[in-house]
N, C-alpha and C positions, 0 to 999 in steps of 0.2 A: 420153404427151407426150415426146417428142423432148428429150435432151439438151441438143441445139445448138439447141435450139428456138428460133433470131431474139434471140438472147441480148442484144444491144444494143435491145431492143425489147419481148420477149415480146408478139408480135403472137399475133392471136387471129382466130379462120377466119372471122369477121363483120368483123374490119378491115383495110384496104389493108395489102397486103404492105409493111412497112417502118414503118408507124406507132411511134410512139414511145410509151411509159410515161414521165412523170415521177418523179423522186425526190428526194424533200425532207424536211428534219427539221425540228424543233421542238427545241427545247433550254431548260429548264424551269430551267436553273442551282442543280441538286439540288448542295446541301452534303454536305460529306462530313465525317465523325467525323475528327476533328484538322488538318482544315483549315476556314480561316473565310468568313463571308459575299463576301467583296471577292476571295477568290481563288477562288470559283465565278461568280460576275460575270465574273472576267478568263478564266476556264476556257472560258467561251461564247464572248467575242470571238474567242480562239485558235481555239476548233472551227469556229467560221463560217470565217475564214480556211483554213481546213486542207479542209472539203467543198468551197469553190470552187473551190480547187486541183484537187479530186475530180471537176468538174461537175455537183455537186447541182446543184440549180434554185431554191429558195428553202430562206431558212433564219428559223425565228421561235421564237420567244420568248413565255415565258407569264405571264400575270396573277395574284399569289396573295399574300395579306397574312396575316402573325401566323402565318408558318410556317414553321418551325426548320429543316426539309430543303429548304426551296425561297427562295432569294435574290431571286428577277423578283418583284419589288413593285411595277415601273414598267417596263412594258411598252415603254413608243414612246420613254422614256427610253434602257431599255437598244436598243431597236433603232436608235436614231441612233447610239448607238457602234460595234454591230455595221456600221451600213452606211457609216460613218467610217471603217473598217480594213479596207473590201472595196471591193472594183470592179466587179464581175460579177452576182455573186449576188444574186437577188430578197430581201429583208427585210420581215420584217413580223411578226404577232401571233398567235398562239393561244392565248389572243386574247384580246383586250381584254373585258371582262367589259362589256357596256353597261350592265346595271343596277346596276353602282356608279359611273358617268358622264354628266353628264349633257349628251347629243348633241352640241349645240354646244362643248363642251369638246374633245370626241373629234375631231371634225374639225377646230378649229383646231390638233389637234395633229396628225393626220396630213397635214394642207396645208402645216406647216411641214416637217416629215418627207419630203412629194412635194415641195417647191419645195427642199429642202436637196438628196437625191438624184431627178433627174427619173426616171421610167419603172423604179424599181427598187424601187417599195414596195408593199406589199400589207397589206388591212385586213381581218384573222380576225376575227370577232365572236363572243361567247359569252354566253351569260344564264344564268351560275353566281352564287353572292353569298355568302358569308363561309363559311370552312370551319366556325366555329364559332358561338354566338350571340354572343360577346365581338365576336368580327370584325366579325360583322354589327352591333351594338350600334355599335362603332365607324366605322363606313362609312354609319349613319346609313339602315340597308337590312334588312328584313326577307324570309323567305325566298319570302315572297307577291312581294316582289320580281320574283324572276325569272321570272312567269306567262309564259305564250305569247301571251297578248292584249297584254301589258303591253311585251315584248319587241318584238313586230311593230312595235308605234307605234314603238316607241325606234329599231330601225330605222328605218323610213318617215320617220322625224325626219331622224335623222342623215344619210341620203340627198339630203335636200331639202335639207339645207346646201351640200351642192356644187355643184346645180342650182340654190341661187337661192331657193326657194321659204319662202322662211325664214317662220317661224309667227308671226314677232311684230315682223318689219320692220329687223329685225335682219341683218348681212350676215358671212357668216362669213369671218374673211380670216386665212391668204389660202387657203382651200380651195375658197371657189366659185368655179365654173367650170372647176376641176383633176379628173383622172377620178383613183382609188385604186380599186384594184381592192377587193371588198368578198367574203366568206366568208361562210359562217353554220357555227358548229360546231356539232355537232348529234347529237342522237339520239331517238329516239322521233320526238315532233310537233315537233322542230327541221325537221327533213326540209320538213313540211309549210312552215313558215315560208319556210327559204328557196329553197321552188319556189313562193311566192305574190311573192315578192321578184323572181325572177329572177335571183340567185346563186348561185354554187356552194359544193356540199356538201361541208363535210368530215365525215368518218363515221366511228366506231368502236365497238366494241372488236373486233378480230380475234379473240377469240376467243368471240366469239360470232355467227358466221357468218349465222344465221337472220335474226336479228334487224337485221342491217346488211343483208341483203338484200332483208328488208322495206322498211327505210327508202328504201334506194334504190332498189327498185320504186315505191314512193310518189310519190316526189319526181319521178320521169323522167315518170310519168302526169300529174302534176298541174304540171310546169314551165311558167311563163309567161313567153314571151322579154321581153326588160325591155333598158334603154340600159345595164345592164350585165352582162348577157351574154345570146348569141338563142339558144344552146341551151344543155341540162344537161352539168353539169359535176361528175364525182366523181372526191373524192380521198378512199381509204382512209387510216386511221391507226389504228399499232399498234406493239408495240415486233416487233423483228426483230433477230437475235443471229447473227452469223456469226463463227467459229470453226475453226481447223483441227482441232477432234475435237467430238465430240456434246456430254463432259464439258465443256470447255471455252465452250463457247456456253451450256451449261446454267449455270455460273457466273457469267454476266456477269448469269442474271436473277437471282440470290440474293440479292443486296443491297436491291434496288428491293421483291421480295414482298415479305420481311422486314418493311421499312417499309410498306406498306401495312397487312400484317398486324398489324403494331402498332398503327398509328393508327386501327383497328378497334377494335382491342380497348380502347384506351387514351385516346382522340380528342386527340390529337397527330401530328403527323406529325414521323419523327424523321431526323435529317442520314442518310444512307446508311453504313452498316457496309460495314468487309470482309468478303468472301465468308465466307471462312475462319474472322473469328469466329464470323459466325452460325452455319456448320455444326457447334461447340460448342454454344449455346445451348440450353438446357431451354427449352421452350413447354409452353402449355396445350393441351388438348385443340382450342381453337376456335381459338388464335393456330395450331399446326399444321395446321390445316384451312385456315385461310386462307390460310399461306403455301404450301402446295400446292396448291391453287388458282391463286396468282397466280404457279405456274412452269409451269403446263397451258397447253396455247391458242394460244403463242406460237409467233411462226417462229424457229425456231433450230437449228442446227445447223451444218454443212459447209456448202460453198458450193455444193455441188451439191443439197443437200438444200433449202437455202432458195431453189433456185434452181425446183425443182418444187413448190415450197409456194407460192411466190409468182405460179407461173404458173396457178396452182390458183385463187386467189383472184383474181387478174386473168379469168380466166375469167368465176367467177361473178357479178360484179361490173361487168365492163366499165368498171371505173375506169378515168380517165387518168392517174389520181398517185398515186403512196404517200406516206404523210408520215411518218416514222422517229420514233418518241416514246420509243426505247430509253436508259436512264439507267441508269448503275452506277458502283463506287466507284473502279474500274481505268480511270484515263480513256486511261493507253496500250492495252490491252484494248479499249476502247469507239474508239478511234480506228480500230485494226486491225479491228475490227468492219463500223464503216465503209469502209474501205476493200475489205475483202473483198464487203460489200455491192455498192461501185462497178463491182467485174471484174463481179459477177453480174448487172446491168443492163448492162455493157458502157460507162457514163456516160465520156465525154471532158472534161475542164478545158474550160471557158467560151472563145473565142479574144477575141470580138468585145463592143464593148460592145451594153448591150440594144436593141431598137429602140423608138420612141417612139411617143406613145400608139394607140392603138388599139384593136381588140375588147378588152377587160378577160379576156373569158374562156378567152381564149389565152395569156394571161401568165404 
């Protein structure tokens, strides 16, 4: 693979000289040890601001209750601030959890969200439910919840809100008749879901390359063009660390395994450490397992090296987007991250506002 390989692009020998790659993040509003809820809230609007500036392409925000390292409790809450202190930049959700909502809620709140900013929102969906049984207890949702059967309807529901077709004569406003572009996050038989849907796929874990492969061989086979969108549409998602030295991108994953690794062992998930502590810390046998684990897999490095990692996986995948799920405790760190990421796609600052509606799955 070519250095200069179409660097503004990573075009791939199956598509037109000049195609473009997407690149977009998600921002989870992970807390950090000695800073509180309301200044990882504001930590996110700043970053959205700061990738537009960059020419990301969309920037969203996650769904997660009764959890001590993650602030997004109110997804389309916090994305009407984020898309309040932006201009350019796509906003939306990864994603909205459907089975702890139910449809018609979801869409009168993302109708208000498309009629507040027109042509600039987009609607991730996910059928996760309580990290804990307490959550779940609370939310009124048990883990049968989020079946695949159970999911699809909740879909197909929420769908028919904005078309109209409302189940009980009921009229959703002001969302019907409004297009929101629609996701399915997904892994396993998510895949399946939303290629019976006619949605586009977001998919991960990067570091399990087979298995994202499968999915999205799955999904391309079985895609049914749908009014929102006529062909398959994949966006990877993974974290991605870029770094001017190996050491240096390997530290930005230190903080984020840590926490994983804990809240394995512990079922908590805990605000993000410094690097630097954790590299004191005594573990157990299985918290050190884990946490080396959750520093394997990832793209990180130089910018040249994520530069061939990334063209690697665009390859095998024939993604059109990547979506940046990278979190850590250094957010000046995490910013130059991104930014090093931006030279390595080539991305330019937004000029123009967006255009108005249209295919969905070009957006």
């Amino acid at each position: 693979m070519r250095h200069d390989r179409e660097r503004r692009g990573f075009a791939r020998k199956d598509r037109p000289a000049g195609a473009g790659v997407r690149f977009s993040v998600l921002d989870r509003s992970r807390t950090r040890e000695g800073h509180d809820a309301a200044e990882a809230l504001r930590d996110t609007v700043r970053l959205a601001q700061e990738l537009e500036r960059l020419g990301y392409h969309r920037f969203w925000v996650s769904e997660h209750h009764g959890v001590p390292g993650v602030a997004g409790s109110a997804p389309t809450v916090l994305a009407a601030a984020v898309a309040a202190a932006t201009r350019t930049i796509r906003v939306g959700t990864g994603g909205v959890m459907l089975p702890n909502h139910r449809p018609l809620v979801v869409a009168e709140q993302f109708g208000v969200l498309e009629s507040l900013f027109p042509g600039r929102i987009d609607m991730g969906l996910g059928r996760s439910v309580g990290f804990t049984a307490g959550v779940r207890r609370a939310l009124g949702r048990d883990k049968e919840a989020a079946g695949s059967a159970d999911f699809a309807a909740q879909l197909d529901e929420l769908l028919g809100w904005f078309r109209g077709t409302s189940p009980t004569g009921v009229h959703a406003r002001p969302a019907e008749g409004l297009t929101v572009p629609a996701f399915v996050l997904a892994v396993g038989e998510g895949a399946d879901i939303a290629a019976r849907a006619g949605l586009p796929l977001v998919i991960g874990d990067l570091r399990n390359r087979d298995r994202m492969r499968r999915g999205i061989d799955h999904y391309r086979t079985a895609f049914r063009p749908s009014d929102w969108g006529r062909e398959p549409y994949v966006v990877v998602s993974g974290t991605v660390a870029v770094a001017a030295t190996p050491a240096d991108a390997h530290r930005l994953l230190v903080p984020e395994a840590w926490s994983m690794a804990y809240a394995r062992t512990h079922g908590t998930f805990p605000p993000l450490p410094p690097a630097e502590r954790v590299e004191t810390l005594a573990m157990t046998a299985k918290e050190r397992d884990l946490y080396e684990s959750g520093l394997t897999g990832q793209l990180a490095g130089t910018e040249e090296r994520v530069a061939d990692e990334l063209a690697a996986v665009l390859d095998e995948t024939g993604a059109q987007e990547v979506l940046v799920t990278t979190s850590t405790y250094d957010r000046g760190a995490l910013l130059d991250s991104f930014r090093g990421l931006a030279r390595v796609a080539g991305l330019t600052p937004a000029q123009d506002p967006p255009s108005g509606p249209g295919d969905t799955t070009a957006r």
